[in-house]
PAMAR-791767 format. One record per residue (C-alpha): residue in one letter; chain; x, y, z. Coordinates in pm, whole numbers, plus 50000, padded with zeros to 5 digits. Each point is the difference from the previous one (the first is absolute). Example, Ala and Ser with C-alpha at 12.3 -4.5 7.8 and 13.67 -1.06 7.14 Angstrom:
2
<rec res="A" chain="A" u="51230" v="49550" w="50780"/>
<rec res="S" chain="A" u="50137" v="50344" w="49934"/>
! end
This chain:
239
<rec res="X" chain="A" u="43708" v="78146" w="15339"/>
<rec res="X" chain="A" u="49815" v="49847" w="50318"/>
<rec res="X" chain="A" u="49695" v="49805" w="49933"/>
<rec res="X" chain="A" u="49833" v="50315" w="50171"/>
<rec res="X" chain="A" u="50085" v="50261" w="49802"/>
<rec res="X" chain="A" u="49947" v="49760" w="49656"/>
<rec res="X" chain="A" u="49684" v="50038" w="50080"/>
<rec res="X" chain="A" u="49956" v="50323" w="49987"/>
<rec res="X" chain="A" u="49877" v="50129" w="49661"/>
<rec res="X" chain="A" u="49970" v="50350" w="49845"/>
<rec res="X" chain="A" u="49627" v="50029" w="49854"/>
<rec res="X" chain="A" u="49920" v="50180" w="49668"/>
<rec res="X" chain="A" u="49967" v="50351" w="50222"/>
<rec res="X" chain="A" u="50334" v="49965" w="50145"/>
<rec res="X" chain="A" u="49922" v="49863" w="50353"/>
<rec res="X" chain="A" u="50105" v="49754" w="50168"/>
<rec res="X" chain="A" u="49754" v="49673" w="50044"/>
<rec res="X" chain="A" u="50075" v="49811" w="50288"/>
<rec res="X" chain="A" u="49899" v="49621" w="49923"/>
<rec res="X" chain="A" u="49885" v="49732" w="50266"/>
<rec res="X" chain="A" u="50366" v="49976" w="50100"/>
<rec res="X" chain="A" u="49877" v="50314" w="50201"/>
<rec res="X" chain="A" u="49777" v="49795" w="50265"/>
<rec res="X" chain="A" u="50306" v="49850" w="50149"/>
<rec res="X" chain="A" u="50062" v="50397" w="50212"/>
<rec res="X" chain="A" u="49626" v="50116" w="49996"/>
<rec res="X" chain="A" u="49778" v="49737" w="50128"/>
<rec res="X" chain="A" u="50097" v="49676" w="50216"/>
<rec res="X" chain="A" u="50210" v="49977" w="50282"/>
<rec res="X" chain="A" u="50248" v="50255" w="49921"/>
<rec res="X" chain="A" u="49766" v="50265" w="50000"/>
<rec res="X" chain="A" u="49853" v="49837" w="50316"/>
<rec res="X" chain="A" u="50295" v="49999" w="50162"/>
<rec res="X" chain="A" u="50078" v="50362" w="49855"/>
<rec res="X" chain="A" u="49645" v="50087" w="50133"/>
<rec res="X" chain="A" u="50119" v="49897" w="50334"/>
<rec res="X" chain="A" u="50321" v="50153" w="49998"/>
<rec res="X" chain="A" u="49774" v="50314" w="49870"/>
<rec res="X" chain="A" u="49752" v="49975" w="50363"/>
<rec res="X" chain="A" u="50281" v="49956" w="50206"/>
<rec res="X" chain="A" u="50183" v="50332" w="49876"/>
<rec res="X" chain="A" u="49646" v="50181" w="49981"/>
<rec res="X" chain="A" u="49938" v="49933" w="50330"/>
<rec res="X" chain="A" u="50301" v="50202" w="50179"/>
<rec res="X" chain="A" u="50095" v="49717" w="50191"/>
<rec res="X" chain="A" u="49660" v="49888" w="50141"/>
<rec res="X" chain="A" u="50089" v="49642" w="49779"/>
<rec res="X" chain="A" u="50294" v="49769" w="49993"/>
<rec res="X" chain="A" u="50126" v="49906" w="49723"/>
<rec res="X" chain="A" u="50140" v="49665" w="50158"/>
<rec res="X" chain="A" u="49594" v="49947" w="50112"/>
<rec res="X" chain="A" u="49849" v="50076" w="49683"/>
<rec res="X" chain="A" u="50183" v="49777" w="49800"/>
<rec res="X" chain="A" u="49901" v="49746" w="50253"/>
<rec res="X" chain="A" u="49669" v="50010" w="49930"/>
<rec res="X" chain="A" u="50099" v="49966" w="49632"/>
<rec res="X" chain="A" u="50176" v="49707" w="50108"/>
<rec res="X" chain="A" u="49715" v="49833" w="50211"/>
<rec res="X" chain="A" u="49736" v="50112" w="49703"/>
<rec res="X" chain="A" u="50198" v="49814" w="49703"/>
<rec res="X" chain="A" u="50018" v="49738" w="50262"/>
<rec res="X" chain="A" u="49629" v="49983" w="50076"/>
<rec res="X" chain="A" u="49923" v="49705" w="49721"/>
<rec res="X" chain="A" u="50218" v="49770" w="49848"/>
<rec res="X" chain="A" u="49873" v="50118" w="49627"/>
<rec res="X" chain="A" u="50178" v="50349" w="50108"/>
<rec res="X" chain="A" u="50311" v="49830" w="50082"/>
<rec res="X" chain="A" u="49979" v="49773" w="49675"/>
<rec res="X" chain="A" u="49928" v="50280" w="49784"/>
<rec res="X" chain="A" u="50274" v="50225" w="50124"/>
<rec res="X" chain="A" u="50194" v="49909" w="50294"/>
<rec res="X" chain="A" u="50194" v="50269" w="50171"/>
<rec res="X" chain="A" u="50312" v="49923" w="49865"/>
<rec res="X" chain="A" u="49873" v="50051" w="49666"/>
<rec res="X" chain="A" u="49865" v="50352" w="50159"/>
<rec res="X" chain="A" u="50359" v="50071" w="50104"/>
<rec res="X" chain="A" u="50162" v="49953" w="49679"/>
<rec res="X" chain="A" u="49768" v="50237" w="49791"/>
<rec res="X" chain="A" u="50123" v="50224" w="50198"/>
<rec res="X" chain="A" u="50328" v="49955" w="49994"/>
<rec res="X" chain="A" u="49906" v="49972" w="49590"/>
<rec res="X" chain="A" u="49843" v="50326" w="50017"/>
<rec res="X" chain="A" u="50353" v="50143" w="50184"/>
<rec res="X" chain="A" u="50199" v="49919" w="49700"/>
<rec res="X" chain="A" u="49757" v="50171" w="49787"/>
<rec res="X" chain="A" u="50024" v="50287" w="50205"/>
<rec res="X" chain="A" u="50358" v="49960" w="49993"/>
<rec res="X" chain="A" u="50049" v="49997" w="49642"/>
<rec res="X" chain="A" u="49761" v="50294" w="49957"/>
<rec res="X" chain="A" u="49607" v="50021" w="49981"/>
<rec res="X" chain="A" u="49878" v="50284" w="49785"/>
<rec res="X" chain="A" u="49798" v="49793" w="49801"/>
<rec res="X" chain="A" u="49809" v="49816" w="50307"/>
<rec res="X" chain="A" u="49615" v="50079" w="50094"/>
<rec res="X" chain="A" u="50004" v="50303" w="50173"/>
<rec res="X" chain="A" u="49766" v="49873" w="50240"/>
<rec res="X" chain="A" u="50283" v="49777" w="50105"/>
<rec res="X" chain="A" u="50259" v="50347" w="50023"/>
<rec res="X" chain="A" u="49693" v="50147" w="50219"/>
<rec res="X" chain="A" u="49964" v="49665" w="50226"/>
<rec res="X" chain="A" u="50441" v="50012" w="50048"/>
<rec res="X" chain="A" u="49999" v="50348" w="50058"/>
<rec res="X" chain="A" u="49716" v="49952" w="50282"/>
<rec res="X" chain="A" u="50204" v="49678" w="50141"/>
<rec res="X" chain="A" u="50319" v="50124" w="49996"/>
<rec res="X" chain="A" u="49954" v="50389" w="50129"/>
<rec res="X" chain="A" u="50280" v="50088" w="49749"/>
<rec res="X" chain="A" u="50262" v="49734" w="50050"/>
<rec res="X" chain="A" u="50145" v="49823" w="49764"/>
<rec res="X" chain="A" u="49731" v="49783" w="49813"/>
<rec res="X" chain="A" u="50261" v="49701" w="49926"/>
<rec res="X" chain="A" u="50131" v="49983" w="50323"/>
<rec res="X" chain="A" u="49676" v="50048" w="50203"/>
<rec res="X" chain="A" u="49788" v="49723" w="49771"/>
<rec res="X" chain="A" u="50297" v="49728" w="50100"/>
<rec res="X" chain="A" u="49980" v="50090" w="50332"/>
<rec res="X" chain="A" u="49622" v="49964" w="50026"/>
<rec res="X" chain="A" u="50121" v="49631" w="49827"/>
<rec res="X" chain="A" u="50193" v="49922" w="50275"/>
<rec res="X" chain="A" u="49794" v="50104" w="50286"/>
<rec res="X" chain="A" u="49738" v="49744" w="49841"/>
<rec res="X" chain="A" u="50221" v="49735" w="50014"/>
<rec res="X" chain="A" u="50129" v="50075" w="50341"/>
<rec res="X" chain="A" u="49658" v="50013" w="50120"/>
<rec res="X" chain="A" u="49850" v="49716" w="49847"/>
<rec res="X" chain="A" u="50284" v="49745" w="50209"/>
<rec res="X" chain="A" u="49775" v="50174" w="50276"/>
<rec res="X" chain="A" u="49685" v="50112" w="49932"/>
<rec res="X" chain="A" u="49842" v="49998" w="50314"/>
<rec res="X" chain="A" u="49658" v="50059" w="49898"/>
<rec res="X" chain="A" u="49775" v="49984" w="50346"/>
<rec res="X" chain="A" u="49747" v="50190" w="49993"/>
<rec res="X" chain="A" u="49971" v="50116" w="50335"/>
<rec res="X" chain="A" u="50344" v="50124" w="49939"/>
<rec res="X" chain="A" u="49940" v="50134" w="49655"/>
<rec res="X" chain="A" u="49627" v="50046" w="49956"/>
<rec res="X" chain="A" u="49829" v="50007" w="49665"/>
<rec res="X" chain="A" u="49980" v="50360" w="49864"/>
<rec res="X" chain="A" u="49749" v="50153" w="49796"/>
<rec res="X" chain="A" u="50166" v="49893" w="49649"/>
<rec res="X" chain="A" u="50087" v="49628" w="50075"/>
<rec res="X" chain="A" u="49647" v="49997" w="50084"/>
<rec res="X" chain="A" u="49864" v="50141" w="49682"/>
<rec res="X" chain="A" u="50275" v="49690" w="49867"/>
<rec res="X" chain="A" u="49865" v="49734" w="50222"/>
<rec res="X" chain="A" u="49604" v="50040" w="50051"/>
<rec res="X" chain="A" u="49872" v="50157" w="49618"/>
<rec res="X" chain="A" u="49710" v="49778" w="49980"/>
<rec res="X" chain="A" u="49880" v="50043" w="50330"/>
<rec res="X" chain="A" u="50047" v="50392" w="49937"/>
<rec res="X" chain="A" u="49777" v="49960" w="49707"/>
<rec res="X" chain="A" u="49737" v="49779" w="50123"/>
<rec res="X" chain="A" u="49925" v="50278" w="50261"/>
<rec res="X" chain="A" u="49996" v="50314" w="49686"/>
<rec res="X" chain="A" u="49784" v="49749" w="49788"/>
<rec res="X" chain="A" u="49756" v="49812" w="50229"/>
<rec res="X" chain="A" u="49983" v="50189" w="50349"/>
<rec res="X" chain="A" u="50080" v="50381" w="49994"/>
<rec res="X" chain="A" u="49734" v="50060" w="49775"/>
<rec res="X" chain="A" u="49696" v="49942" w="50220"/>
<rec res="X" chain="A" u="49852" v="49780" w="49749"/>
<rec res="X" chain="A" u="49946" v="49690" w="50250"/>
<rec res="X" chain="A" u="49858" v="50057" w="50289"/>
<rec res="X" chain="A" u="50201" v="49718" w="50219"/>
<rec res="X" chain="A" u="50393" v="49907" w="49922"/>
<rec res="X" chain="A" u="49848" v="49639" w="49932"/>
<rec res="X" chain="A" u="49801" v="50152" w="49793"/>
<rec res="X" chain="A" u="50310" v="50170" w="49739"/>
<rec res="X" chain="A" u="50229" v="49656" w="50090"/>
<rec res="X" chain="A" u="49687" v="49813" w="49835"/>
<rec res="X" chain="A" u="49946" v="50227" w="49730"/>
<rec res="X" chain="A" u="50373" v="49997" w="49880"/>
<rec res="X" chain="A" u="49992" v="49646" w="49993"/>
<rec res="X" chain="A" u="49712" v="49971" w="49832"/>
<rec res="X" chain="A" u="50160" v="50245" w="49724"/>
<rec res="X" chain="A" u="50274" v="49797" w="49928"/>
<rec res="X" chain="A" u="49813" v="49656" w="50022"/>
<rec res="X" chain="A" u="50105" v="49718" w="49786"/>
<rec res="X" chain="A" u="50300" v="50199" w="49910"/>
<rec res="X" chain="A" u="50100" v="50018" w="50357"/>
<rec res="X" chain="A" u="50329" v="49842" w="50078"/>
<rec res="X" chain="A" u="50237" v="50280" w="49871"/>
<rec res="X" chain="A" u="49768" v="50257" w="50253"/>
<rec res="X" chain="A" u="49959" v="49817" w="50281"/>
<rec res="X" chain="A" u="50303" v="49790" w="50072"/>
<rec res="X" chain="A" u="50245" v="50300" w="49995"/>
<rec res="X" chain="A" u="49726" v="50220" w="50198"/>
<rec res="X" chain="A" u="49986" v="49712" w="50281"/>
<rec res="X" chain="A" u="50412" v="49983" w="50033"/>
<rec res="X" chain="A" u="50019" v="50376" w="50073"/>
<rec res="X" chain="A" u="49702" v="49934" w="50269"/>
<rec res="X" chain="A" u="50175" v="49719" w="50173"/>
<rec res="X" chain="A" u="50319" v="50211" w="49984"/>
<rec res="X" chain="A" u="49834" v="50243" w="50166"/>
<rec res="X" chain="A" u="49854" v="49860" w="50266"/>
<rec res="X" chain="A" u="50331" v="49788" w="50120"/>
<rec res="X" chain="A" u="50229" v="50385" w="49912"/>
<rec res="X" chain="A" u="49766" v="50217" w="50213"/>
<rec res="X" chain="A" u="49861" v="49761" w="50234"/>
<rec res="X" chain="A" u="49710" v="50188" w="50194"/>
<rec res="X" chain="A" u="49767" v="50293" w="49943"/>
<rec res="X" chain="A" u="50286" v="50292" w="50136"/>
<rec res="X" chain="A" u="50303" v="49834" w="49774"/>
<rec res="X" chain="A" u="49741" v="49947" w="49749"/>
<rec res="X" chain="A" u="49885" v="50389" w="50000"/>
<rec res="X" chain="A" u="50362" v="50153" w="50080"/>
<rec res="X" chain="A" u="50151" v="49797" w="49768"/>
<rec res="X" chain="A" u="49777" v="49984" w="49717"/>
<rec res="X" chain="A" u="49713" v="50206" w="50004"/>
<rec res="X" chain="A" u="50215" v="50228" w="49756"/>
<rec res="X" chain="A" u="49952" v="49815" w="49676"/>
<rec res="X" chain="A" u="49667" v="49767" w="50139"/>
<rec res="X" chain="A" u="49813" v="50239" w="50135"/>
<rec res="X" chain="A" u="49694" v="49700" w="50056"/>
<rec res="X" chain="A" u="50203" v="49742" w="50168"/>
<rec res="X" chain="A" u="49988" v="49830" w="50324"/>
<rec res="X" chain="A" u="50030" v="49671" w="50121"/>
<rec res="X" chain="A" u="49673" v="49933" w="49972"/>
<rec res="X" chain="A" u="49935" v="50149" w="49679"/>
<rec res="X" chain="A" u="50304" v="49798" w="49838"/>
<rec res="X" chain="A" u="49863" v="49668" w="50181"/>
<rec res="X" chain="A" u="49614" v="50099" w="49846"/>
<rec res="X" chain="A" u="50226" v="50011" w="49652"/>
<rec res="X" chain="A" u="50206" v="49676" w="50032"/>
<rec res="X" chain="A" u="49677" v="49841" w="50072"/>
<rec res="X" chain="A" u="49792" v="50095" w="49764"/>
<rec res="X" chain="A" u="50245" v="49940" w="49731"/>
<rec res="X" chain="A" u="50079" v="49626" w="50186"/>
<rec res="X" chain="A" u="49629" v="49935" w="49986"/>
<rec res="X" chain="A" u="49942" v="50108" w="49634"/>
<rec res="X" chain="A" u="50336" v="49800" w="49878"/>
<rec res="X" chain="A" u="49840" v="49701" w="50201"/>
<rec res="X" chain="A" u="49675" v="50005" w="49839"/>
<rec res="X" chain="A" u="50035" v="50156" w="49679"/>
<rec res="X" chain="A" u="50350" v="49848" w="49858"/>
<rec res="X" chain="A" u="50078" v="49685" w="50215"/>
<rec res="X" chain="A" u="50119" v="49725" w="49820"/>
<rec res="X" chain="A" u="49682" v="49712" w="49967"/>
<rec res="X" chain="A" u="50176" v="49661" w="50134"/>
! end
């Protein structure tokens, strides 16, 4: 019996429990790559496949901890795990992972279309070519890449609370003050990645206007600022 399907478990009313064994096909990349895979049929040929994993490529590639954590040939192989699974016969897997297949795969076979999704990721990866003028950021590796800008703007500035942006930038780090770091180091990287990804107020608004509806150059610069200055005075080190 596979590791899988000892797992699997009959409770007192006769169905079947799926234990934690059951993460591996619902959550994490495969059912990010399955998600993909999902779009790219959804969208009656208005995506590429070969593009989207791209910029599943260039996202896992965004910060070393990504890589660390799960590098892509790590990604590949779950796949390529979840074939033989497939392969062997599933009945007993998450049926939120039968829905996600079925979605991917548009009725082929599930074994043979979840190792071929494994090897177009490791073909692509030898060549990701991830410029973004090329391949510009879409609407979900935004949501990936800028969260904590995207909720600085839902907690501090759509609101109307604060009457100037300086105003909600002050009052968020005032919120978080001494317990800062955690808030406003992270906040400060997406900023700066920002401003050197969509350099200028049109690339800025075309390309990310979408998920940070209140950013600009200038806006991000007021932010980097204010978060230098308070950093300076609040948490430098005394010599």
């Amino acid at each position: 019996m596979s590791s899988f399907m000892a797992d699997v478990r009959d409770n007192e009313e006769g169905d079947s429990l799926i234990l934690h064994t059951g993460a591996l096909f619902t959550d994490g990349p495969v059912r990010r790559v399955l998600d993909i895979a999902a779009a790219v049929q959804d969208s009656g040929g208005a995506l590429s496949l070969d593009a989207e994993l791209r910029r599943f490529i260039r996202t896992a590639r965004a910060t070393t901890a990504t890589d660390w954590v799960c590098p892509l040939a790590t990604v590949a192989a779950l796949l390529d795990h979840a074939a033989g699974f497939c392969a062997e016969g599933m009945e007993a897997a998450p049926q939120e992972f039968h829905r996600s297949l079925e979605r991917a795969g548009a009725g082929t076979d599930a074994a043979a279309h979840l190792h071929s999704l494994a090897d177009k990721l490791r073909s692509l990866a030898q060549d990701p070519q991830g410029d973004y003028d090329e391949l510009p950021l879409t609407r979900w590796e935004l949501d990936v890449r800028f969260p904590r800008l995207a909720a600085f703007g839902v907690n501090w500035v759509y609101e109307g609370e604060y009457v100037t942006l300086q105003d909600s930038i002050q009052a968020a780090i005032d919120s978080e003050h001494p317990y800062c770091s955690e808030f406003l180091a992270p906040l400060a990287a997406e900023a700066q990645s920002a401003l050197v990804l969509f350099p200028g107020e049109q690339a800025m608004a075309d390309g990310l206007s979408a998920v940070v509806g209140w950013a600009s150059p200038v806006a991000l610069r007021h932010l980097l600022q204010a978060i230098d200055d308070h950093m300076r005075r609040e948490h430098a080190t005394l010599s």
